[in-house]
MIDOSE-1310 file (N, C-alpha, C; in nm, 2 decimals, decimal comma, always signed):
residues 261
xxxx	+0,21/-1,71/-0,12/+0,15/-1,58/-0,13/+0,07/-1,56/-0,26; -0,04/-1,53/-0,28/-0,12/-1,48/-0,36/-0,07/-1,37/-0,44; -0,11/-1,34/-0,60/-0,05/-1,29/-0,69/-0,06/-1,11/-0,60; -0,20/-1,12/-0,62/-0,29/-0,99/-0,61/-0,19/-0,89/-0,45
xxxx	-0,16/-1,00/-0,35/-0,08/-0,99/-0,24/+0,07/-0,92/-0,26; +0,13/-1,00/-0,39/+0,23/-0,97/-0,37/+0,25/-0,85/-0,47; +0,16/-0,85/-0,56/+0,17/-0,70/-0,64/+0,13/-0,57/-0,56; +0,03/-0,58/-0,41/+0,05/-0,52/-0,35/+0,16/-0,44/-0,28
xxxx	+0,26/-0,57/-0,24/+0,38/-0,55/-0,21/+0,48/-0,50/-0,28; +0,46/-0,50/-0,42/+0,52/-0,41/-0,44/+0,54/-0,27/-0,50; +0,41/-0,21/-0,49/+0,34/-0,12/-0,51/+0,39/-0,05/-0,36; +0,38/-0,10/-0,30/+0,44/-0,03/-0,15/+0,59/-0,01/-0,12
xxxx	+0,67/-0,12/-0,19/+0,80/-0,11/-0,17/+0,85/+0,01/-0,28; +0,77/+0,01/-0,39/+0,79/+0,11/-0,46/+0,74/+0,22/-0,44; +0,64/+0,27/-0,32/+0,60/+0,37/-0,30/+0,74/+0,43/-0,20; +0,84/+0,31/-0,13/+0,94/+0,40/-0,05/+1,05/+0,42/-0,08
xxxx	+1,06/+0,33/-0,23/+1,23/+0,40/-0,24/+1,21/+0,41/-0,43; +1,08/+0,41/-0,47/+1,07/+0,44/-0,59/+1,17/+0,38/-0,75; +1,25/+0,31/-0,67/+1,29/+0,22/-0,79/+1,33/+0,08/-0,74; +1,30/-0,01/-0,73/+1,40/-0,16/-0,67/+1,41/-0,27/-0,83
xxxx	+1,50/-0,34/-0,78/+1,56/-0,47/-0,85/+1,51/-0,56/-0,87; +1,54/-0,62/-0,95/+1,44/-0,79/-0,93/+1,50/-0,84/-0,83; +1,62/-0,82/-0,81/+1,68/-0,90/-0,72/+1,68/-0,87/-0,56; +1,64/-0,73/-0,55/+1,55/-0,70/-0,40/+1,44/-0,73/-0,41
xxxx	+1,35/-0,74/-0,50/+1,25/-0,81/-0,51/+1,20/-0,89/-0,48; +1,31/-0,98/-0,53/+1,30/-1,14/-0,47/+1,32/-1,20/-0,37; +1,40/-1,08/-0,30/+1,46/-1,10/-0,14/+1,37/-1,05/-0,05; +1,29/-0,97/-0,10/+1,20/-0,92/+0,03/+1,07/-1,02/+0,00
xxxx	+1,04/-1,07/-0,12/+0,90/-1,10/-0,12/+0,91/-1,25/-0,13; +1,06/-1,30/-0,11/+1,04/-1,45/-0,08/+1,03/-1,55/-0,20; +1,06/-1,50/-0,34/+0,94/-1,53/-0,45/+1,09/-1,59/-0,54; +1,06/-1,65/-0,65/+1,14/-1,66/-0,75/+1,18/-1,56/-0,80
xxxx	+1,30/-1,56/-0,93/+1,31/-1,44/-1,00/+1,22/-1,43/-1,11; +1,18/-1,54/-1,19/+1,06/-1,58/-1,27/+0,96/-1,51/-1,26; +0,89/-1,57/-1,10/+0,79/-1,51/-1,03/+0,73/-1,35/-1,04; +0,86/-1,31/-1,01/+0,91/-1,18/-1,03/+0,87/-1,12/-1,13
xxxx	+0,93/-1,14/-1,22/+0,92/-1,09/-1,38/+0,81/-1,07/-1,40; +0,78/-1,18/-1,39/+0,60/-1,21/-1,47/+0,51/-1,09/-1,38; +0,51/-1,07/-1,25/+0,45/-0,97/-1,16/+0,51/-0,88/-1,29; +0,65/-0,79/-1,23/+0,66/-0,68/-1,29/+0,59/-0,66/-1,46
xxxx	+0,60/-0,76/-1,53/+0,53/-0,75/-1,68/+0,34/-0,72/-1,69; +0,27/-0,81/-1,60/+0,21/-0,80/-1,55/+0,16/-0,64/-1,49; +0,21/-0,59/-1,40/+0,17/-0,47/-1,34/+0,24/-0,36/-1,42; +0,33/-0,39/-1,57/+0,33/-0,28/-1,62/+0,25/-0,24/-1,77
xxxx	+0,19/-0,38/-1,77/+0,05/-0,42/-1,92/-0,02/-0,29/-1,79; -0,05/-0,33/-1,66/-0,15/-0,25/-1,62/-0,16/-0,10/-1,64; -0,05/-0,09/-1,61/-0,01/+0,06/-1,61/+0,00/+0,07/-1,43; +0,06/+0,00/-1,36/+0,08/+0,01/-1,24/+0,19/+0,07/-1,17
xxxx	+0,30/+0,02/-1,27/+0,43/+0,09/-1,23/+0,49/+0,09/-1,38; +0,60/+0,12/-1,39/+0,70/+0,13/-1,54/+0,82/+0,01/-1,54; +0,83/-0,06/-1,61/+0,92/-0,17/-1,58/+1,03/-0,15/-1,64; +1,16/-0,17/-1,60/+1,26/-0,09/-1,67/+1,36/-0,20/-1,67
xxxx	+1,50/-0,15/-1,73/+1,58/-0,27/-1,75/+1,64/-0,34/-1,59; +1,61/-0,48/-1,56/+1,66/-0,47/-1,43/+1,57/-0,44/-1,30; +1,46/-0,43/-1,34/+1,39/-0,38/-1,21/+1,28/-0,27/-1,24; +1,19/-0,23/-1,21/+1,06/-0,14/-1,18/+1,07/+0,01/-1,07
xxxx	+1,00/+0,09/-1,15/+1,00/+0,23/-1,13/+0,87/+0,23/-1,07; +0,82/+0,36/-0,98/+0,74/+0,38/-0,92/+0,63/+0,52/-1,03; +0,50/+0,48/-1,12/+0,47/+0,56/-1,18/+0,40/+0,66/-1,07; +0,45/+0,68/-0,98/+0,42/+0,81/-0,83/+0,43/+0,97/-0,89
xxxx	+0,38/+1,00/-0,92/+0,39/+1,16/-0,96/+0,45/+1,22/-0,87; +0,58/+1,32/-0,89/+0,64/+1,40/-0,82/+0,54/+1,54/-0,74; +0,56/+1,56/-0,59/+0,44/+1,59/-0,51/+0,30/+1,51/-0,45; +0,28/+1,39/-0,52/+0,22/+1,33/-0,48/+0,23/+1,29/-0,29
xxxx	+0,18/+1,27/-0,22/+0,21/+1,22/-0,10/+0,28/+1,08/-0,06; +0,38/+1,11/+0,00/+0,43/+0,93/+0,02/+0,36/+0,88/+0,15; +0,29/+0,76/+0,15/+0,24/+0,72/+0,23/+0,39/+0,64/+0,35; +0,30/+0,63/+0,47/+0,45/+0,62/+0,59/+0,51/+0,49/+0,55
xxxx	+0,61/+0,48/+0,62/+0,73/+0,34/+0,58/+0,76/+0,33/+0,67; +0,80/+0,22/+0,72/+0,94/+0,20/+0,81/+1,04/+0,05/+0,78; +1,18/+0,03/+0,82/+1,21/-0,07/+0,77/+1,13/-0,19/+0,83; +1,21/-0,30/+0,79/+1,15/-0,44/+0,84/+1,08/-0,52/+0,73
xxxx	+1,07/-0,67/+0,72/+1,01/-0,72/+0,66/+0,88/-0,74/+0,64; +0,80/-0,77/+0,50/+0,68/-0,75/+0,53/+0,63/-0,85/+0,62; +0,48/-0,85/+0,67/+0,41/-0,91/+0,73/+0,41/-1,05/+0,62; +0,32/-1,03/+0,51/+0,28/-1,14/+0,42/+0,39/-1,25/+0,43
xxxx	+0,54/-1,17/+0,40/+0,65/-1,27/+0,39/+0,69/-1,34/+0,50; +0,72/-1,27/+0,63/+0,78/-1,32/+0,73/+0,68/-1,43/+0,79; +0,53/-1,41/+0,79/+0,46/-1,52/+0,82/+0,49/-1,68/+0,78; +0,48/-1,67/+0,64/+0,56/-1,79/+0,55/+0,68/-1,83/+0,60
xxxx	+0,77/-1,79/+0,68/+0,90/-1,82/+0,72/+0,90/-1,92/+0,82; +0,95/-2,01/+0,89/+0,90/-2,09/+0,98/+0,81/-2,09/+1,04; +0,73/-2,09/+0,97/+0,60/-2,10/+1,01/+0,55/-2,21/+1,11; +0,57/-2,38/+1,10/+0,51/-2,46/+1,16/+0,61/-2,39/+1,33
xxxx	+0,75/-2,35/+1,34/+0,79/-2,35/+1,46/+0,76/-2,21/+1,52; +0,70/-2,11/+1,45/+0,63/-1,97/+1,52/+0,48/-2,05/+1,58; +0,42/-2,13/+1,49/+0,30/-2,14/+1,56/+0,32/-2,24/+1,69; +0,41/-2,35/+1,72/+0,43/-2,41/+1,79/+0,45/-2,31/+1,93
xxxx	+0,57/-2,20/+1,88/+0,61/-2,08/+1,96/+0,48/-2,04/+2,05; +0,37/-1,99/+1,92/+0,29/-1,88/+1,98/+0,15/-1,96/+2,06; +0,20/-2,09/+2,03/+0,10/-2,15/+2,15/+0,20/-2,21/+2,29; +0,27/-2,20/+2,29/+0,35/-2,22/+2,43/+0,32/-2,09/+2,50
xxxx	+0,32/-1,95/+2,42/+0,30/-1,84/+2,48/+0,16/-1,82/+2,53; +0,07/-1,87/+2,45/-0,05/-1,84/+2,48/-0,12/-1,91/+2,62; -0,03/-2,06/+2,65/-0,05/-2,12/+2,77/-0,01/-2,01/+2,93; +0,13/-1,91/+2,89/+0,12/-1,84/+3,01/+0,02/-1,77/+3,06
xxxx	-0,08/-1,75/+2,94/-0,19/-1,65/+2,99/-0,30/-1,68/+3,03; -0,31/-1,62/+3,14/-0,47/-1,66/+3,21/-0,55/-1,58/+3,20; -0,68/-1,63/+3,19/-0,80/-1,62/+3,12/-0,83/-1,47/+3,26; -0,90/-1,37/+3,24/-0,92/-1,24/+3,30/-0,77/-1,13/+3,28
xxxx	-0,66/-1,16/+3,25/-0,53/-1,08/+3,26/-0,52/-0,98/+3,16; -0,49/-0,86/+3,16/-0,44/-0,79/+3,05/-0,30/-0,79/+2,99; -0,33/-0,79/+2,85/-0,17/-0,88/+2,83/-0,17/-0,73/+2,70; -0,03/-0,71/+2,65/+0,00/-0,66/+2,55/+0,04/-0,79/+2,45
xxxx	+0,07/-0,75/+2,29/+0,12/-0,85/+2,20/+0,15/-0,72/+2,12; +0,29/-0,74/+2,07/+0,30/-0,66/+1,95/+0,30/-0,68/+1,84; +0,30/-0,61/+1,73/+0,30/-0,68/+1,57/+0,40/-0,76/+1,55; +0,37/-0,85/+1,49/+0,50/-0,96/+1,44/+0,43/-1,10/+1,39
xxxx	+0,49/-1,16/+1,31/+0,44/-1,28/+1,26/+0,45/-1,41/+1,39; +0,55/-1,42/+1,46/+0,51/-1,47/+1,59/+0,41/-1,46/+1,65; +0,38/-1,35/+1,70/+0,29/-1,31/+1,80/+0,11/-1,27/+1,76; +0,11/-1,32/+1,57/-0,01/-1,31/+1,52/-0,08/-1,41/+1,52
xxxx	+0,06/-1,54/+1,52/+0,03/-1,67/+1,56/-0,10/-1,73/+1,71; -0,03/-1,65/+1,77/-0,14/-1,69/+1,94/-0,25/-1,66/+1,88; -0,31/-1,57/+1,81/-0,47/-1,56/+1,78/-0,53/-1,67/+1,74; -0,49/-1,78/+1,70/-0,56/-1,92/+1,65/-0,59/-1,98/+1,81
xxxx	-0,49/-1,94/+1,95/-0,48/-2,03/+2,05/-0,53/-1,92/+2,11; -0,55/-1,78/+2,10/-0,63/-1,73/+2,20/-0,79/-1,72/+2,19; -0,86/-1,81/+2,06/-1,01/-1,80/+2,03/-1,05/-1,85/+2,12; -1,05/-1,93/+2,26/-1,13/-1,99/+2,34/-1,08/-1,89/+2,49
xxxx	-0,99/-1,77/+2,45/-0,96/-1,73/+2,60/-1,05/-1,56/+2,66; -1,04/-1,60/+2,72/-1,12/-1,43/+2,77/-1,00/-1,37/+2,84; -0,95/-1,24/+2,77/-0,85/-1,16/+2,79/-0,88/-1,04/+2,78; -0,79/-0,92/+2,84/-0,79/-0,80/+2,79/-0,61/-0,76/+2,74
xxxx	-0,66/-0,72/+2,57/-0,56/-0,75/+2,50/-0,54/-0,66/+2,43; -0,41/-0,55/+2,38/-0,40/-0,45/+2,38/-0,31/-0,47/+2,26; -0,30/-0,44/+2,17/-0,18/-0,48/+2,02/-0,21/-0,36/+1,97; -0,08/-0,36/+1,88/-0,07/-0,26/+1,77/-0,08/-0,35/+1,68
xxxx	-0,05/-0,44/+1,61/-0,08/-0,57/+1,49/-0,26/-0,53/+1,47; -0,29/-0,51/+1,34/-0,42/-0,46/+1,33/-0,45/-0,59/+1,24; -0,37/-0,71/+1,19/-0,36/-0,78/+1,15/-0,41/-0,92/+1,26; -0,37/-0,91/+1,39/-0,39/-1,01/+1,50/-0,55/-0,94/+1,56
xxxx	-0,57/-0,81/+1,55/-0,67/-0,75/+1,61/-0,79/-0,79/+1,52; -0,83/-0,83/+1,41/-0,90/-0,82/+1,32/-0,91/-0,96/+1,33; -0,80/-1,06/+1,32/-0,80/-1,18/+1,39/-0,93/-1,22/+1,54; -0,89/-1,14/+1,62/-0,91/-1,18/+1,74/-1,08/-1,10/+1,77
xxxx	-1,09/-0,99/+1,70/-1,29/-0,97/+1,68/-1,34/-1,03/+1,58; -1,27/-1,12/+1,49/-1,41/-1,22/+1,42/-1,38/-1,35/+1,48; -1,27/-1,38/+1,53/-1,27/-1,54/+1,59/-1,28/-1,59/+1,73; -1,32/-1,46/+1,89/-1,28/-1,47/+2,00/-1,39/-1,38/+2,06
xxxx	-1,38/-1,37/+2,18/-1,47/-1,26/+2,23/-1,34/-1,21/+2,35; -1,25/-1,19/+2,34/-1,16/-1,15/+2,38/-1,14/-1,01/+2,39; -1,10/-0,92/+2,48/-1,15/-0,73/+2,45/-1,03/-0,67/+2,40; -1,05/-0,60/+2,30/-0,97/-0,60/+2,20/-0,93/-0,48/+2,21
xxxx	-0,77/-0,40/+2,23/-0,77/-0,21/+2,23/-0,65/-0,19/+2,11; -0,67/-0,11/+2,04/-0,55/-0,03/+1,94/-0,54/+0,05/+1,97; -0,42/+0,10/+1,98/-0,36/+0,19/+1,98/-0,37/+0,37/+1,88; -0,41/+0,43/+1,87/-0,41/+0,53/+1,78/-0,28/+0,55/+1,72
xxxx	-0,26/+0,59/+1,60/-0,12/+0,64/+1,53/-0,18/+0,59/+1,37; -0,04/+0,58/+1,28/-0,06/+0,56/+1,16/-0,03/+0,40/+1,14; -0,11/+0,38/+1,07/-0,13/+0,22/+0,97/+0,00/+0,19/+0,88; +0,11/+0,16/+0,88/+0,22/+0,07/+0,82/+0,14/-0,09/+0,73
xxxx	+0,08/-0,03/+0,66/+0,05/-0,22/+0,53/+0,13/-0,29/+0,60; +0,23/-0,29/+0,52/+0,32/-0,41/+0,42/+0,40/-0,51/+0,60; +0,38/-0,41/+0,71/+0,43/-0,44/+0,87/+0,28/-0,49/+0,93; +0,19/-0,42/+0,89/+0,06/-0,48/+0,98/+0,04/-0,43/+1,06
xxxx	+0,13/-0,29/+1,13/+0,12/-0,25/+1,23/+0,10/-0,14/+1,22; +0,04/-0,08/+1,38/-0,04/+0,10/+1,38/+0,06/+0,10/+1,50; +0,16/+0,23/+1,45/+0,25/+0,32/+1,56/+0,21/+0,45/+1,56; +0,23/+0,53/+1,63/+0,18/+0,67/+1,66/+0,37/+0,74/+1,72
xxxx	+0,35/+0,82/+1,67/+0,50/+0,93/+1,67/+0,50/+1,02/+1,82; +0,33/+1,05/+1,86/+0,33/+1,07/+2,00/+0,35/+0,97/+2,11; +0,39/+1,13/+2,22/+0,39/+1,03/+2,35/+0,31/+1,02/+2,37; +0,20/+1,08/+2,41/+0,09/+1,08/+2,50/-0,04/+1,00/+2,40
xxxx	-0,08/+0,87/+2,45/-0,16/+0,84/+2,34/-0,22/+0,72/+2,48; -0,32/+0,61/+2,40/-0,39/+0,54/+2,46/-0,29/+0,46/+2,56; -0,20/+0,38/+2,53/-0,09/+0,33/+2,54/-0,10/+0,34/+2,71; -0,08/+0,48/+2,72/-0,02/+0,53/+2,86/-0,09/+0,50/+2,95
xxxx	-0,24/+0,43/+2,96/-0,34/+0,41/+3,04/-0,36/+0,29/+3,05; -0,28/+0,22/+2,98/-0,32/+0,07/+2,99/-0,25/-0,03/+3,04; -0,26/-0,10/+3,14/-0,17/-0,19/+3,23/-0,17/-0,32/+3,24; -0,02/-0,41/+3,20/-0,07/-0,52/+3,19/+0,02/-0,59/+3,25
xxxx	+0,00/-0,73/+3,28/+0,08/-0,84/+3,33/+0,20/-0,85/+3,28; +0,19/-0,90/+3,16/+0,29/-0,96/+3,05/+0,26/-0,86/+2,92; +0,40/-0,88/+2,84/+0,44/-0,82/+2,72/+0,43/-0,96/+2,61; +0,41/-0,97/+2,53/+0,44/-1,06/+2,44/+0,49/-1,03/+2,32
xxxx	+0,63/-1,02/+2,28/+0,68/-0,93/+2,18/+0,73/-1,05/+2,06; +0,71/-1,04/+1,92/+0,80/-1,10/+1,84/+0,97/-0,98/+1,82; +1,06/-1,03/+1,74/+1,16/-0,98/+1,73/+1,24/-0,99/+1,64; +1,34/-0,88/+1,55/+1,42/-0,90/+1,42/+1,51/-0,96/+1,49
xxxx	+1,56/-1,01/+1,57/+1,74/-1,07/+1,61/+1,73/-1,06/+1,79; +1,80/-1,15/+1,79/+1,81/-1,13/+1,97/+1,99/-1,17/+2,01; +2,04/-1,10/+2,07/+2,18/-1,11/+2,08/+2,23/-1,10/+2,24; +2,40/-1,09/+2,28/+2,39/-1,08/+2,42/+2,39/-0,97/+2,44
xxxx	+2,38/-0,83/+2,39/+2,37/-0,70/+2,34/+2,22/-0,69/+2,40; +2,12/-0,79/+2,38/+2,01/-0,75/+2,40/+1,89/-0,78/+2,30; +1,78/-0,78/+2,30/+1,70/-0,75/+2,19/+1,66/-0,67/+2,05; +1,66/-0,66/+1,90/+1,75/-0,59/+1,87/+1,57/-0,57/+1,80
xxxx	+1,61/-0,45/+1,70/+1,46/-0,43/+1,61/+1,51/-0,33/+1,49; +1,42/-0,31/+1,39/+1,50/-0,27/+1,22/+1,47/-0,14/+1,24; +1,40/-0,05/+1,32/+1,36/+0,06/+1,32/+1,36/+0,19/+1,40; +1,39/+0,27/+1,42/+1,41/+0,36/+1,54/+1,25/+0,39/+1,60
xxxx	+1,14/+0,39/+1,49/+1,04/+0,38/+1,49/+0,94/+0,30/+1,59; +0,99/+0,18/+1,52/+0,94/+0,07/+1,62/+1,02/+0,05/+1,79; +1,17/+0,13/+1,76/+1,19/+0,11/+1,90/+1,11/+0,17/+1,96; +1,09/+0,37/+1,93/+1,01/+0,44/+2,04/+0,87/+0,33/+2,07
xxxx	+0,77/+0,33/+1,96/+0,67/+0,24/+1,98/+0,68/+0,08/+2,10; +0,75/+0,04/+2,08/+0,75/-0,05/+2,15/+0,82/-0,02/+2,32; +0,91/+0,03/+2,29/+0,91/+0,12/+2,46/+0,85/+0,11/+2,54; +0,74/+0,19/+2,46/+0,63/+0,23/+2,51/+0,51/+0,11/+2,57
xxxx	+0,54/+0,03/+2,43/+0,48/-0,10/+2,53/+0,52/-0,13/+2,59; +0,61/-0,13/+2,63/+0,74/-0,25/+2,70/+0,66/-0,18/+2,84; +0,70/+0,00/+2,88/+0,68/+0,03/+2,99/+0,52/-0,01/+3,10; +0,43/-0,06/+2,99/+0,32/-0,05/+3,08/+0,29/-0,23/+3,08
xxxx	+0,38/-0,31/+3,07/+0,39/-0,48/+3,11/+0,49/-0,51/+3,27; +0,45/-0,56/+3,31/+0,54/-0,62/+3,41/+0,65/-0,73/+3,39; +0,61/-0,78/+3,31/+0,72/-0,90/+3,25/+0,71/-0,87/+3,12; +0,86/-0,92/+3,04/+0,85/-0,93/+2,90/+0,85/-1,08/+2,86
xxxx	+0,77/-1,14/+2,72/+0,81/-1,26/+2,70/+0,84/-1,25/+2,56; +0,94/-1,30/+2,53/+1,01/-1,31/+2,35/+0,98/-1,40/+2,29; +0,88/-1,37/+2,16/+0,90/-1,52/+2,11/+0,99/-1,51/+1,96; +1,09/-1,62/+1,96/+1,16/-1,59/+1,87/+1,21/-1,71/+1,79
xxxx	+1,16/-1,75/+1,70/+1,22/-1,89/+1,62/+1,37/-1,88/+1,61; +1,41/-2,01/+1,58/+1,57/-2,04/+1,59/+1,65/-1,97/+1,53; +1,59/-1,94/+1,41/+1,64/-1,81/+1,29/+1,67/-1,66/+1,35; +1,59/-1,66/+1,48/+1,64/-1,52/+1,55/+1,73/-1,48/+1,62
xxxx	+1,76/-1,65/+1,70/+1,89/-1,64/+1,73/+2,03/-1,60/+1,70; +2,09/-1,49/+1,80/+2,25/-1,44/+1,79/+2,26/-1,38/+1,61; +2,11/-1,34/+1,58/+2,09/-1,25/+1,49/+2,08/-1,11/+1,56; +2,16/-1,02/+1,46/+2,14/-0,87/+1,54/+2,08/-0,78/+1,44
xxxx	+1,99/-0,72/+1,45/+1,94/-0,64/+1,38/+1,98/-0,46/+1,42; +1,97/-0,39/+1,37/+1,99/-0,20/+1,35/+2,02/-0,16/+1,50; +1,84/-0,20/+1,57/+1,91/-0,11/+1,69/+1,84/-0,22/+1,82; +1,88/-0,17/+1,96/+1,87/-0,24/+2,07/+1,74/-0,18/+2,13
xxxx	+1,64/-0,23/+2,16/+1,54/-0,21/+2,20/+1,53/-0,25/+2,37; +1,61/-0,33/+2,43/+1,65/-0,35/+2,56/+1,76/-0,47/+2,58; +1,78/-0,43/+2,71/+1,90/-0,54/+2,74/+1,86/-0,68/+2,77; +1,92/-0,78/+2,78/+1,84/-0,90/+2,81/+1,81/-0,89/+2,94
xxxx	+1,85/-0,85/+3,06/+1,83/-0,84/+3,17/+1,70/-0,79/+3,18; +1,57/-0,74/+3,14/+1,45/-0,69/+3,12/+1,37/-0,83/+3,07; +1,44/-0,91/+2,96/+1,35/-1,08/+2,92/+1,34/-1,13/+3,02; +1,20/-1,17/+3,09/+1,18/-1,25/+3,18/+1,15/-1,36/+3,11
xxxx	+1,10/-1,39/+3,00/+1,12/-1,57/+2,94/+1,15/-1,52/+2,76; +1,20/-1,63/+2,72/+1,24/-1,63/+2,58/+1,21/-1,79/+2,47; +1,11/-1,79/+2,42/+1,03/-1,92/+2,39/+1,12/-1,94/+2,24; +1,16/-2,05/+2,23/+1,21/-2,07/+2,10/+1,21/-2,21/+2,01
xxxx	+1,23/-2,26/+1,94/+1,24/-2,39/+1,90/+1,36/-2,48/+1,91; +1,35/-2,63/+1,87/+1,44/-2,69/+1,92/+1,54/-2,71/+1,80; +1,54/-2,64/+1,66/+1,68/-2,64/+1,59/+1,76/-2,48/+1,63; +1,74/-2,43/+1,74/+1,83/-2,35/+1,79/+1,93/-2,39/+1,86
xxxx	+2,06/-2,35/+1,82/+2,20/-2,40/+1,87/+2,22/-2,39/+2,02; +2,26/-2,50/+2,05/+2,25/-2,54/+2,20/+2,34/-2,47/+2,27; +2,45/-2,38/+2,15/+2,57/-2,31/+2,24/+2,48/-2,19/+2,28; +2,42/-2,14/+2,19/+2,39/-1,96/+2,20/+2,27/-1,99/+2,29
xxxx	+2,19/-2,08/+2,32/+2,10/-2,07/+2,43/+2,13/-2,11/+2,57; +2,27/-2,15/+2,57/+2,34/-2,15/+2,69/+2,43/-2,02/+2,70; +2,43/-1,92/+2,59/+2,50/-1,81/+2,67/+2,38/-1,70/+2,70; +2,27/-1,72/+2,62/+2,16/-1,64/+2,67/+2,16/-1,66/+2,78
xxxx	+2,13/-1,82/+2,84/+2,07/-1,83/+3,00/+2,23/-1,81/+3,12; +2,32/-1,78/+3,05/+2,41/-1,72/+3,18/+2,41/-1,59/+3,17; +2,37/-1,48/+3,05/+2,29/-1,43/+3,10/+2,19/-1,40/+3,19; +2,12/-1,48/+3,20/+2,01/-1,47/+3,32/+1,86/-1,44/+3,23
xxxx	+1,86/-1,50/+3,14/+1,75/-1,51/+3,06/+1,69/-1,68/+3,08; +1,60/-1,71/+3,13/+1,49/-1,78/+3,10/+1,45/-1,82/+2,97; +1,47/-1,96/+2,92/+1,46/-2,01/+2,82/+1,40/-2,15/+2,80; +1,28/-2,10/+2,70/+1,17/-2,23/+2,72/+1,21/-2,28/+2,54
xxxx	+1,20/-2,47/+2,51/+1,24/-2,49/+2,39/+1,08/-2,57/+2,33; +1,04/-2,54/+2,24/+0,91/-2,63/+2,21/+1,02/-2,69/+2,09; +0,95/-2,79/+2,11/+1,00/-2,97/+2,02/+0,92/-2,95/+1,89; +1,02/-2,96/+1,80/+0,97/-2,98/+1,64/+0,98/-3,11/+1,61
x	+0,84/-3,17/+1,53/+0,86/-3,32/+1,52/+0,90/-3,37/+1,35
């Protein structure tokens, strides 16, 4: 991650809880503690934030406006995370799709991945990721819809707090969702936020498809966003443990494994 990137991030993390640690720091942004430091010394020569013993203050004036939040990790970081087996993921997924179909994709570092495999496809393609959307009108001619609502940075994604919005008019084959954890509870996600939002996607797909690296496995995150019995396939890699993908599929979940070399 780039310096300028990550002092972004934390100009945002400080915009939501106005004081963090080096050591949440380090945990959300992936980074050394070093790394760290040097950012925080750095952006308080600037005058960007106030650096204090232990961690960084947000110089935010009281009344100022807080711009929106929600939890979850950032976009920048989670991309860097298994990366070679998300992209492997998000082109297994992008083979389900045929060329004329309307498909959803939601925000997620998974599912930003297919924009490299969907530059040769002609789709109608519906995302809240304004990160994969911005992707997919300079690299594709692919028809591209957002959603109306508010812009989330540091997530990459545009949610809206209404019901009644674009969303409701748009119909599609398939869902293509990334995810914080997937359990036999169901599908799980960090946000109450993102559950309504995604719902909402969920209701106007006919099928759901999960893509989820090994690391998301019989991980449970905050809250349940659906049961498994709604996953009609679940794409994953092949250092995911052979037990918990046999109790997904007695479940009755569909489970496809792409090979890491």
């Amino acid at each position: 991650m780039l310096e300028k990137q990550r002092h972004q991030l934390i100009l945002d993390i400080l915009d939501e809880r106005e004081f963090a640690s080096v050591r949440h720091l380090t945990e959300e942004l992936n980074s050394s503690e070093a790394t760290i430091r040097r950012d925080l010394l750095k952006m308080s020569e600037q005058q960007q934030i106030e650096k204090i013993r232990g961690g960084a203050r947000s110089l935010r004036q009281n009344g100022s406006v807080h711009r929106p939040h929600i939890s979850g990790s950032a976009f920048l970081v989670s991309r860097e995370k298994q990366s070679d087996a998300k992209r492997l993921i998000a082109q297994r997924a992008v083979e389900h799709c045929d060329d004329g179909e309307s498909i959803i994709i939601n925000g997620g570092s998974s599912t930003y991945m297919m924009g490299e495999f969907l530059a040769n496809r002609e789709l109608s393609i519906l995302t809240n990721s304004f990160v994969l959307a911005q992707e997919l009108i300079e690299n594709s001619s692919n028809q591209v819809t957002l959603p109306g609502g508010e812009v989330y940075r540091r997530q990459g994604i545009i949610l809206s707090a209404y019901e009644q919005d674009a969303i409701q008019h748009y119909s599609a084959s398939k869902m293509f969702m990334s995810t914080s954890g997937i359990v036999e509870m169901g599908v799980t996600e960090s946000d109450p936020l993102l559950i309504t939002a995604e719902q909402k996607l969920l209701r106007q797909a006919e099928k759901l498809i999960i893509l989820a690296d090994s690391s998301k496995l019989d991980k449970r995150s905050k809250f349940i966003l659906c049961p498994l019995e709604q996953v009609d396939l679940l794409i994953t890699d092949s250092n995911a443990d052979p037990a918990v993908i046999k109790k997904l599929e007695k479940r009755g979940v569909n489970v496809e494994v792409v090979e890491l070399s």
